[in-house]
C-alpha positions in Angstrom: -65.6 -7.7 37.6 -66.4 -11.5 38.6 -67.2 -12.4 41.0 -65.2 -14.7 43.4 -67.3 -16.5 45.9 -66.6 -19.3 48.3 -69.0 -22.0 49.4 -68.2 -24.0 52.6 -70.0 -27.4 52.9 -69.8 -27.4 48.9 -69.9 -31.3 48.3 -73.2 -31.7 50.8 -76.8 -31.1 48.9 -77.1 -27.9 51.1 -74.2 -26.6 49.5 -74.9 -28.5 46.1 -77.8 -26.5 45.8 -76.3 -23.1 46.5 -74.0 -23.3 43.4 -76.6 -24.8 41.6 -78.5 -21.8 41.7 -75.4 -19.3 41.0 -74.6 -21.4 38.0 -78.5 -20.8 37.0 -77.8 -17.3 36.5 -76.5 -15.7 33.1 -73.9 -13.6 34.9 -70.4 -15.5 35.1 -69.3 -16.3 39.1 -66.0 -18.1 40.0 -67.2 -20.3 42.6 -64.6 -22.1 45.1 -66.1 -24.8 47.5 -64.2 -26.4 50.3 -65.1 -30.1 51.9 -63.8 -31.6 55.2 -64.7 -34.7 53.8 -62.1 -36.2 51.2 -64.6 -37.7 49.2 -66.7 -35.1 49.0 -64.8 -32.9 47.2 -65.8 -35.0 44.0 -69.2 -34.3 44.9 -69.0 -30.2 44.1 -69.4 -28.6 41.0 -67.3 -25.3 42.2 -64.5 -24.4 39.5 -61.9 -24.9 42.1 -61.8 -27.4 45.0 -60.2 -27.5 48.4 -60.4 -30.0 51.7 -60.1 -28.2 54.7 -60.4 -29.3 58.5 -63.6 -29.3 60.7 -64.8 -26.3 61.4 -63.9 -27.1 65.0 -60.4 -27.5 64.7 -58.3 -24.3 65.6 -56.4 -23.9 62.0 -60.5 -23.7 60.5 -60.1 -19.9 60.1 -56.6 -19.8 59.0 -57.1 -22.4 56.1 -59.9 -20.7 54.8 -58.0 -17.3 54.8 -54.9 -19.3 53.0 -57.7 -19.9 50.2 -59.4 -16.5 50.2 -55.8 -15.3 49.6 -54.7 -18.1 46.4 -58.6 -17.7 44.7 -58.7 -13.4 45.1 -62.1 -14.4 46.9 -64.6 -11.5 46.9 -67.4 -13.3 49.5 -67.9 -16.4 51.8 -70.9 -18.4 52.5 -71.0 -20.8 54.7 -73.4 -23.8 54.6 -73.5 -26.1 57.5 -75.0 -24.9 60.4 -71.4 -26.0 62.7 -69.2 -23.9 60.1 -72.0 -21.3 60.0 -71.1 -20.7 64.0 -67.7 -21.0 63.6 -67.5 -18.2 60.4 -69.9 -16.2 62.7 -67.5 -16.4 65.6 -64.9 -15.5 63.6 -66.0 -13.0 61.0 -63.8 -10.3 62.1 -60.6 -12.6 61.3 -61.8 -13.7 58.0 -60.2 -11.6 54.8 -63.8 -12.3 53.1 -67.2 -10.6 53.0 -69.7 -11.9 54.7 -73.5 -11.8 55.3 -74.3 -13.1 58.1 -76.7 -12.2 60.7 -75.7 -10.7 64.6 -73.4 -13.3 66.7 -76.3 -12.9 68.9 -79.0 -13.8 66.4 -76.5 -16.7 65.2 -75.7 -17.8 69.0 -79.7 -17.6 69.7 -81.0 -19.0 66.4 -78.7 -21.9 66.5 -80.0 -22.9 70.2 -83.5 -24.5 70.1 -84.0 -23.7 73.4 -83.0 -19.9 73.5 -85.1 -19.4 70.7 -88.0 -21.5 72.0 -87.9 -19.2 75.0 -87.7 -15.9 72.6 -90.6 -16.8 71.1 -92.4 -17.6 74.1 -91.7 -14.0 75.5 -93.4 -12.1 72.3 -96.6 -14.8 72.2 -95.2 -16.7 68.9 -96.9 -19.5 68.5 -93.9 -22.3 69.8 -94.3 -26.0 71.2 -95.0 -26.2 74.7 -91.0 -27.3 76.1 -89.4 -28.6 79.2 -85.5 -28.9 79.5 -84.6 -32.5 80.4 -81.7 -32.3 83.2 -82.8 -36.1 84.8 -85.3 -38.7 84.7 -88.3 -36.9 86.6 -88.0 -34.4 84.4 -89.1 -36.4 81.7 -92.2 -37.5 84.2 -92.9 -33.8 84.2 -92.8 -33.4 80.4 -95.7 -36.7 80.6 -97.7 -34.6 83.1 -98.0 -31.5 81.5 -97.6 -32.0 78.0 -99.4 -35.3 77.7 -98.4 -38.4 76.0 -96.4 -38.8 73.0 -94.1 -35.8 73.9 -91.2 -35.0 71.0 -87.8 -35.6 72.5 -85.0 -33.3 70.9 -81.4 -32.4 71.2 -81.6 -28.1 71.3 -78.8 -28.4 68.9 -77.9 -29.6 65.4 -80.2 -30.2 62.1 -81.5 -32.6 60.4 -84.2 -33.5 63.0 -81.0 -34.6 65.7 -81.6 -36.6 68.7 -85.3 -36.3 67.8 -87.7 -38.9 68.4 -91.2 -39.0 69.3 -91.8 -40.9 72.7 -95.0 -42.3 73.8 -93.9 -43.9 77.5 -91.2 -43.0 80.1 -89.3 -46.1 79.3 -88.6 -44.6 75.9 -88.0 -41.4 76.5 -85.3 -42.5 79.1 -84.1 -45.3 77.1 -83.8 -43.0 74.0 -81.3 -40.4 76.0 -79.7 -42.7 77.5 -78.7 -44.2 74.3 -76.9 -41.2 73.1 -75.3 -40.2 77.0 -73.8 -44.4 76.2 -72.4 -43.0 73.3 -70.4 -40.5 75.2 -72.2 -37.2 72.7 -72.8 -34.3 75.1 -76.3 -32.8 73.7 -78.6 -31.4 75.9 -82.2 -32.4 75.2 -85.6 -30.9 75.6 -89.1 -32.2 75.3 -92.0 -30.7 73.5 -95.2 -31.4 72.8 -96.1 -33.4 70.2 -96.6 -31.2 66.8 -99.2 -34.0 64.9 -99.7 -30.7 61.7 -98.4 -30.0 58.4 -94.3 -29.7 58.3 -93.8 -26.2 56.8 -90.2 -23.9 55.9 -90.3 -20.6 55.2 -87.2 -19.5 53.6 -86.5 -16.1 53.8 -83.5 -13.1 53.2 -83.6 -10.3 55.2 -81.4 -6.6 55.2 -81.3 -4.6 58.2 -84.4 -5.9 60.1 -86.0 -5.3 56.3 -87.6 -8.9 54.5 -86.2 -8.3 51.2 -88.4 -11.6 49.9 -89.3 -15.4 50.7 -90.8 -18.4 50.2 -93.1 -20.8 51.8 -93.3 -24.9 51.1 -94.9 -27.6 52.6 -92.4 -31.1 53.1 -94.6 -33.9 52.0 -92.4 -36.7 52.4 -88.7 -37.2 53.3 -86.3 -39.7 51.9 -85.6 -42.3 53.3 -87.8 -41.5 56.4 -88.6 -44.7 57.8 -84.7 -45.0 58.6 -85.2 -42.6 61.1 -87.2 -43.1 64.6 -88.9 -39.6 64.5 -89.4 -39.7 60.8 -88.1 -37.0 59.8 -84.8 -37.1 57.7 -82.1 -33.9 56.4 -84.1 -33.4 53.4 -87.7 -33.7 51.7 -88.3 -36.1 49.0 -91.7 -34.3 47.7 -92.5 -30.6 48.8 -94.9 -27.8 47.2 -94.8 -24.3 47.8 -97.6 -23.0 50.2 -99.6 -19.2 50.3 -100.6 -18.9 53.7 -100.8 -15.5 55.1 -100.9 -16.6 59.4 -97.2 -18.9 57.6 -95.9 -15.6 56.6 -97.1 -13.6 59.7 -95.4 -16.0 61.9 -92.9 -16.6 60.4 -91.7 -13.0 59.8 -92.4 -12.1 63.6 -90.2 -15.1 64.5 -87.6 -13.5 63.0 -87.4 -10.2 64.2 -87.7 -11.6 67.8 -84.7 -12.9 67.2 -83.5 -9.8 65.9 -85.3 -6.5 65.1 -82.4 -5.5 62.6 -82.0 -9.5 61.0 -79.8 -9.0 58.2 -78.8 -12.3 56.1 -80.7 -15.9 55.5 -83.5 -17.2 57.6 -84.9 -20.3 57.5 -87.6 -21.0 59.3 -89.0 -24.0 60.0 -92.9 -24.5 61.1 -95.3 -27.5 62.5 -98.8 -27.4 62.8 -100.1 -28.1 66.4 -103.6 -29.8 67.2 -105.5 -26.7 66.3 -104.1 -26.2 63.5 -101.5 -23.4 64.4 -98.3 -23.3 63.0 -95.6 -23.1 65.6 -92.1 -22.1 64.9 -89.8 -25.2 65.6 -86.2 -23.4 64.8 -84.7 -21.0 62.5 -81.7 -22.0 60.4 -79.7 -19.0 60.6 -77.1 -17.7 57.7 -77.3 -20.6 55.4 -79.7 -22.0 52.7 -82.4 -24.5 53.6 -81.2 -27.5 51.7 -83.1 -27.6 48.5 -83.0 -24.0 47.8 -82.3 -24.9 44.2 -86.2 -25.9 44.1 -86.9 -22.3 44.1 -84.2 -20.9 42.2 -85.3 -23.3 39.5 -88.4 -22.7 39.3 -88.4 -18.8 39.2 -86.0 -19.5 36.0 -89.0 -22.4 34.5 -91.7 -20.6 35.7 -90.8 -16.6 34.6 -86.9 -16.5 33.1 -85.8 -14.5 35.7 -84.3 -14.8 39.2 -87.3 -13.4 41.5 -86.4 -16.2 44.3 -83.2 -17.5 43.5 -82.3 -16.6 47.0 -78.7 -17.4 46.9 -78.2 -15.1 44.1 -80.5 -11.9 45.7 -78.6 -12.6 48.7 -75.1 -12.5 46.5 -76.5 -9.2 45.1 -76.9 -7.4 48.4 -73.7 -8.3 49.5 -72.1 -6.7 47.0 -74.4 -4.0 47.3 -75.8 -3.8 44.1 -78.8 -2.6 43.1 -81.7 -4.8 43.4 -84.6 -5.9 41.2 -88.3 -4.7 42.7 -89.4 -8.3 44.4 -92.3 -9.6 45.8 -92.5 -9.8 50.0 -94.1 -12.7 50.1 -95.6 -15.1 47.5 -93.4 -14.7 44.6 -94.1 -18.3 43.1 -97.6 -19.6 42.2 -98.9 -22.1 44.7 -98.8 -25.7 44.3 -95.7 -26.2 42.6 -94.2 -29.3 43.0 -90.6 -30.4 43.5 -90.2 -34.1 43.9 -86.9 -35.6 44.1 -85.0 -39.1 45.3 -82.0 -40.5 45.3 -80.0 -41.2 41.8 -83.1 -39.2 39.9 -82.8 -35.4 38.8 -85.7 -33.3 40.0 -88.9 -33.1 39.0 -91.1 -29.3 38.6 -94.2 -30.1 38.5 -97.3 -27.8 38.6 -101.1 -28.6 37.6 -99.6 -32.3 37.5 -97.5 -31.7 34.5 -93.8 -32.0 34.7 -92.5 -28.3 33.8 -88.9 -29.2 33.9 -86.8 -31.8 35.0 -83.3 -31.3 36.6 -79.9 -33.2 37.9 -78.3 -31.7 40.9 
């Protein structure tokens, strides 16, 4: 049987890179993406392609279930974190399989300061945070956390709302920037994470890591465009093996949720000392160059050992499972190094091992 899977968010790189690494697989998947954007629809590289409304509208659910029904499909994943909490919400309607994690872990996960709090509670290492409800709140965030504090909104990806503030006129001027432009974020301040910017991406069943990954992001592109310096996606990143990464990480996790099931990405910063402190968790979908490591398990050893879209296809379905590696599966130091309008470049011992369009 083929399968028949569905990819929300299927013309973003998120999503790009999630068929990308089916389509690096010998076994033959149909793959279906939908777009709310018209234009990205000629972005995907699915075998069938549908625009859809925002996952916020109310006919969402029902559109996707009109498609489940025309393609015969088997399984949905959904990429975007806002169609992620809409799928989540609505699993029970949907005429689809699904691997998501608890509502609860979804609901937490995708609230930075929920989590923050979680995390707090059970000694993970987290940034220091203060809720901003007015201005002498953000004198309080100065007092305690000292000065440049990181303001942030507690939702969205892609580094939103964040900027790293040095004065109260700033901070202020920086919130009240986004209240002028009517968006109704709520925003927290942190202290200031100066370390290394770390992800651990990682596939859970039943409270059980099944395997993962760890990379450090080097640079982003584009990243002087944006006033924290931090933009959606790494230009250059390298895989890390750091056991206190992987102990964090894992524990971060399963505070969440002792019985995680599904995809979590976790994403670290180093504070002053060193530590790494977990900064969110991207729950249910696919950090967004998870192609990096599906590509280079196929370079590196012919085989799929961290393709983590396809092991997380795999269970699923249920089926039976390769022996994998916990942690560490890909040799250390390998590069991926990407831009726009270039393919991707592998590169380990400062050799280019393979070189890729996506």
């Amino acid at each position: 049987m083929i399968k028949r899977i569905l990819c929300t968010g299927a013309g973003g790189p998120a999503g790009i890179n999630f068929v990308e690494s089916l389509r690096a697989v010998s076994e033959k998947i149909y793959l279906v993406g939908t777009e709310a954007s018209e234009y990205y629809l000629h972005t995907m590289s699915t075998d069938t392609k549908y625009l859809v409304p925002k996952a916020n509208e109310p006919s969402y659910i029902d559109r996707l279930n009109e498609i489940i029904r025309r393609e015969k499909i088997d399984f949905l994943h959904a990429q975007p974190d806002v169609e992620v909490e809409v799928v989540s919400e609505g699993r029970e309607k949907l005429e689809a399989l699904t691997f998501l994690p608890s509502k609860q872990a979804v609901r937490a996960c995708q609230d930075k300061l929920a989590s923050a709090n979680v995390w707090k509670s059970k000694d993970i290492p987290v940034a220091k945070t203060i809720v901003i409800k007015q201005e002498s709140d953000i004198d309080r965030a100065f007092a305690e956390l000292g000065s440049p504090i990181w303001i942030r909104a507690t939702r969205g990806a892609g580094g939103r709302g964040s900027t790293p503030a040095s004065n109260r006129e700033t901070a202020v001027s920086w919130i009240n920037y986004w209240r002028a432009r009517n968006v109704d974020w709520e925003f927290i301040a942190q202290e200031m994470l100066p370390g290394r910017n770390i992800a651990f991406h990682s596939l859970w069943h039943n409270g059980e890591l099944v395997t993962s990954m760890a990379r450090e992001r080097l640079e982003y592109i584009y990243a002087y465009l944006a006033p924290s310096g931090i933009m959606g996606t790494p230009a250059v990143q390298k895989t890390v093996h750091e056991n206190i990464v992987n102990k964090i990480s894992t524990e971060a996790v399963l505070a969440i949720d002792s019985n995680f099931t599904g995809i979590a990405s976790v994403d670290l910063k180093e504070n002053s000392k060193g530590i790494p402190c977990v900064t969110e968790i991207n729950p249910g979908r696919m950090f967004t160059t998870s192609f990096f490591f599906s590509y280079a398990s196929k370079v590196l050893y012919d085989d799929y050992r961290i393709n983590i879209p396809y092991l997380y296809t795999k269970i699923a379905y249920k089926e039976a499972m390769p022996k994998l590696e916990k942690y560490n599966p890909l040799p250390a130091d390998v590069y991926w190094i990407r831009h726009m309008d270039t393919p991707g470049h592998l590169v380990k011992d400062n050799k280019v091992v393979g070189v890729m369009y996506i």
